[in-house]
C-alpha positions in Angstrom: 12.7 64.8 79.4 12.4 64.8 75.8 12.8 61.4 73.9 15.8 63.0 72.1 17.4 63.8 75.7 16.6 60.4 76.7 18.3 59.0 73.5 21.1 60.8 74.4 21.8 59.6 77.6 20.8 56.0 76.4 23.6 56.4 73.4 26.2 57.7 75.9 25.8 55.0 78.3 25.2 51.7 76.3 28.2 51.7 75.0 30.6 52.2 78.4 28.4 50.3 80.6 30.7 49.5 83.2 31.3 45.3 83.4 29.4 44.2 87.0 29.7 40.5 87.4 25.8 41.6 88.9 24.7 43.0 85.7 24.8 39.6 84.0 22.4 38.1 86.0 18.6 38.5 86.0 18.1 36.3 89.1 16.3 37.8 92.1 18.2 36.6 94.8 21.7 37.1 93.1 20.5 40.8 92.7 19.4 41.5 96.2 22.8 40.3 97.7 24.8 43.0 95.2 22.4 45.3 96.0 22.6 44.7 99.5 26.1 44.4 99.4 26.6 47.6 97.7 25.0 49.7 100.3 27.5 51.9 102.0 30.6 50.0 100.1 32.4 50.9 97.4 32.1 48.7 94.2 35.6 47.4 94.3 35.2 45.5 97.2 31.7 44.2 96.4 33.2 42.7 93.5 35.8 41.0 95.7 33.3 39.5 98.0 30.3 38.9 95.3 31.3 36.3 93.5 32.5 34.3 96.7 29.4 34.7 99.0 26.9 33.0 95.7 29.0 30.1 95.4 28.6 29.9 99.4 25.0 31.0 99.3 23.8 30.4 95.6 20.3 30.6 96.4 17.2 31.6 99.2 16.8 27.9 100.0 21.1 27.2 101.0 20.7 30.9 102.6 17.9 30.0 104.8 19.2 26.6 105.7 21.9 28.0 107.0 22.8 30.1 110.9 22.5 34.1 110.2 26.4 33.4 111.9 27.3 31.7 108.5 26.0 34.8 106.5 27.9 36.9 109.2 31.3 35.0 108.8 31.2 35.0 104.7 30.3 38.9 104.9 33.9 39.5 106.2 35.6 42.5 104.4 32.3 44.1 103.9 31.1 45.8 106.9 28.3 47.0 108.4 27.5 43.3 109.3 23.7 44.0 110.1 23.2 43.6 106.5 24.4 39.9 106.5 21.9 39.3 109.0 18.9 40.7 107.0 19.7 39.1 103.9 19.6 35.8 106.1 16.4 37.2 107.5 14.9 38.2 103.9 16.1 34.7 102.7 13.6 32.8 105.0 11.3 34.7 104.9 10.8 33.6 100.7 11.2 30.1 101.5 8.8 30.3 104.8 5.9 32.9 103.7 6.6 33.3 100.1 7.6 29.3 99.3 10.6 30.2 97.5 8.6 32.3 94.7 9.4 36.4 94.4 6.4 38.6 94.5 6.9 40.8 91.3 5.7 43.6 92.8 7.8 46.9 94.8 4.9 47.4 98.0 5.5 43.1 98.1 9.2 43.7 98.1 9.7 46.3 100.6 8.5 43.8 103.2 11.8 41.8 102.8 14.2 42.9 106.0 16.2 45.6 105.1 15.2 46.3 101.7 13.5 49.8 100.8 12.4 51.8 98.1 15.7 51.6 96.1 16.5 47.8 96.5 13.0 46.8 96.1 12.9 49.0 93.1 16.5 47.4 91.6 15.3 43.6 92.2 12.0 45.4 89.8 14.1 46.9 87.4 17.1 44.3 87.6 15.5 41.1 87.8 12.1 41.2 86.5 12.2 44.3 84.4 9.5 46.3 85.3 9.5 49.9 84.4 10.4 51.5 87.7 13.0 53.9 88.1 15.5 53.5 90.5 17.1 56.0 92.6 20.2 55.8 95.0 22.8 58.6 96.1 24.3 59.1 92.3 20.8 59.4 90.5 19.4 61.8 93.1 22.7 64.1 92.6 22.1 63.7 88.5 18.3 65.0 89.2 19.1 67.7 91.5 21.7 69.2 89.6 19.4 69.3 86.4 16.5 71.0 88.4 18.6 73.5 89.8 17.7 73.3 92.8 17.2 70.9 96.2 15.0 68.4 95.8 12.6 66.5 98.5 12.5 62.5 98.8 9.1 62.6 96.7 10.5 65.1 94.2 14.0 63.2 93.4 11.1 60.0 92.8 8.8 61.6 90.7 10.8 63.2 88.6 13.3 59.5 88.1 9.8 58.2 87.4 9.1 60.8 84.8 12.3 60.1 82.9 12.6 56.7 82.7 11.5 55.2 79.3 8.7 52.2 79.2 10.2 49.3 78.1 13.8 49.9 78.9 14.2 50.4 82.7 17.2 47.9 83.2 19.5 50.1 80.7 18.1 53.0 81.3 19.0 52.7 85.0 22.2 51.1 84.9 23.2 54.0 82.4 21.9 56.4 85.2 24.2 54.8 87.9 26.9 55.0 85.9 26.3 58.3 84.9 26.3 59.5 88.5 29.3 57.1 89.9 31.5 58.0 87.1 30.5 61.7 85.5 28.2 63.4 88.1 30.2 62.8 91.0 30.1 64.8 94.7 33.4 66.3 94.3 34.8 66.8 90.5 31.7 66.3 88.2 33.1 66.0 84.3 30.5 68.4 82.8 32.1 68.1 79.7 31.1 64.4 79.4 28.0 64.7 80.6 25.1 63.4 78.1 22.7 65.8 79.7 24.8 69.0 80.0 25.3 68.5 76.0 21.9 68.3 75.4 21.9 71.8 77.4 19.3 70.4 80.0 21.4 70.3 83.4 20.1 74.1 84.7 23.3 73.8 87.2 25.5 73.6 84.5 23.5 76.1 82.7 24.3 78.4 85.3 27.9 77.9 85.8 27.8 75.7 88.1 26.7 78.1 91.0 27.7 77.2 94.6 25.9 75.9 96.3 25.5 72.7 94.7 22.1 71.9 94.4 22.6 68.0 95.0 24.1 69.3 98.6 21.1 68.7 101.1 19.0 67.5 98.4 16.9 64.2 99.7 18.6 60.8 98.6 22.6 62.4 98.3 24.5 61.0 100.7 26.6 63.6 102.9 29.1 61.3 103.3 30.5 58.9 106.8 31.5 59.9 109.7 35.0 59.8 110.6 35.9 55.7 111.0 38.8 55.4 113.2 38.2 55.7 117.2 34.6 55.4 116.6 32.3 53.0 117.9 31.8 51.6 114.7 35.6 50.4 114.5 34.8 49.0 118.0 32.1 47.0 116.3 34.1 45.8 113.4 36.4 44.2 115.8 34.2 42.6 117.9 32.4 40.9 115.0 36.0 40.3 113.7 36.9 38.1 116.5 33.8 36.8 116.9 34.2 34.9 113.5 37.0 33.4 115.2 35.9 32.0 118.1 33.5 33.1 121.2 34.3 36.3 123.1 34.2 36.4 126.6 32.9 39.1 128.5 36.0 39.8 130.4 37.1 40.4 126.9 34.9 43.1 125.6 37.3 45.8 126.1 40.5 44.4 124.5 38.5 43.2 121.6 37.3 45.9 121.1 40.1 48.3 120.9 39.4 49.6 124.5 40.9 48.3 126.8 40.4 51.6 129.7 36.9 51.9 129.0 35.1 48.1 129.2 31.6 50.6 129.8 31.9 51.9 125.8 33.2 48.0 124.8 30.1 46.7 126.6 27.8 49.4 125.4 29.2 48.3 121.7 28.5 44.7 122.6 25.3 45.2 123.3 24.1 46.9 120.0 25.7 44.0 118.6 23.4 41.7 120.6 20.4 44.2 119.5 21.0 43.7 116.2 21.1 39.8 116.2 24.8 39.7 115.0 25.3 38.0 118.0 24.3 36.4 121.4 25.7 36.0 124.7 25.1 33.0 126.9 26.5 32.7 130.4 28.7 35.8 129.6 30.2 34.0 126.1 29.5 35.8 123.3 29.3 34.0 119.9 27.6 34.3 116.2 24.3 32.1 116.5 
């Protein structure tokens, strides 16, 4: 990308940088809980729940004093509740084998539970400013589309990597995730706003916007969820959902769970839960730890 294209983008975006209670903050740990948070949730709710959770859990050190159940009852509304339990998980491990200091480096921060290439990246870019470039579903889409063409998980990378500009890498990338959430989307793309498709260096819109959509397939876009209701996932929710509540019997897997013909799905759903440290059972009680 040219260093007028990039001015271009930069120029667009600056200016309607969307207002993220997370974007005010250059602390590590508040950045890693909206990142994790925002992974497979839409912003508006992180937003409701973000604000809430740091005044319960304001830093590592409260986090990782605390059960992974506490984490797990302040993540209600937000879903796939494994994440509450590695960001407990990620929280001791900085106060136990990092003594409460963050390792400034991506490789260093990928070893966090459940944090890969993209979070460890956006703590980088985000909290200590390094010049990384950071790539989630929305930047990958932006890079495919301008190529052309589908791109693998090491091509969407290196060419973020190429375009981002040393020295700005928190604008630069926030611009980007705009860019992609709010102009480049998966279903109705406004081309005619588009920064890049001005500067006439988007080939797909080049070309008229061919089907099929080069962002389609192309490593890092997401190809959306599978269908929620009846699925085991709902089962999960509401298992959780009680368990924040009060302990859950095992007589009382199958209601709880929305099943109540089939305790055999209910207790295989119970037991992912228990695989995934959500919960534990003891003497057939299940409960948050």
């Amino acid at each position: 990308m040219a260093a007028d294209e990039r001015d271009a983008v930069l120029r667009w975006g600056a200016p309607r940088l969307r207002d993220l209670p997370w974007r005010a903050t250059r602390d590590p740990w508040s950045i890693l809980v909206a990142e994790t948070m925002l992974q497979q949730t839409q912003v508006g709710r992180v937003v409701e729940r973000y604000t809430a959770f740091l005044v319960r859990f304001p830093t590592t050190t409260v986090c990782a004093s605390a059960s992974s159940g506490d984490v797990v009852r302040e993540w209600a509304g937000l879903g796939y509740n494994r994440r509450a339990v590695n960001l407990h998980r990620a929280a001791v491990l900085i106060e136990t084998d990092w003594h409460g200091e963050w390792l400034r480096d991506v490789s260093a921060l990928q070893r966090l539970p459940g944090v890969g290439p993209y979070t460890a990246r956006a703590i980088g870019a985000f909290a200590f400013e390094m010049d990384v470039a950071v790539v989630d579903t929305n930047v990958a889409r932006i890079l495919a589309r301008r190529a052309g063409r589908s791109l693998t998980a090491r091509a969407v990378q290196d060419a973020a990597d190429a375009l981002a500009p040393v020295g700005d890498s928190w604008i630069w990338n926030q611009v980007m995730l705009d860019l992609g959430a709010t102009v480049c989307t998966a279903r109705q793309p406004v081309c005619d706003q588009c920064p890049l498709a001005a500067a006439g260096t988007c080939s797909w819109r080049l070309a008229g916007n061919p089907d099929p959509d080069p962002a389609i397939g192309s490593a890092g876009v997401s190809g959306g969820q599978s269908r929620f209701d009846g699925s085991d996932r709902q089962g999960r929710g509401r298992l959780v959902a009680a368990l924040r509540r009060a302990p859950v019997g095992a007589a009382d897997l199958a209601r709880v769970t929305g099943w109540p013909a089939d305790p055999e799905r209910a207790q295989r759903v119970a037991d992912t839960v228990l695989r995934d440290e959500i919960a534990v059972v003891e003497r057939g009680v299940y409960r948050l730890p």
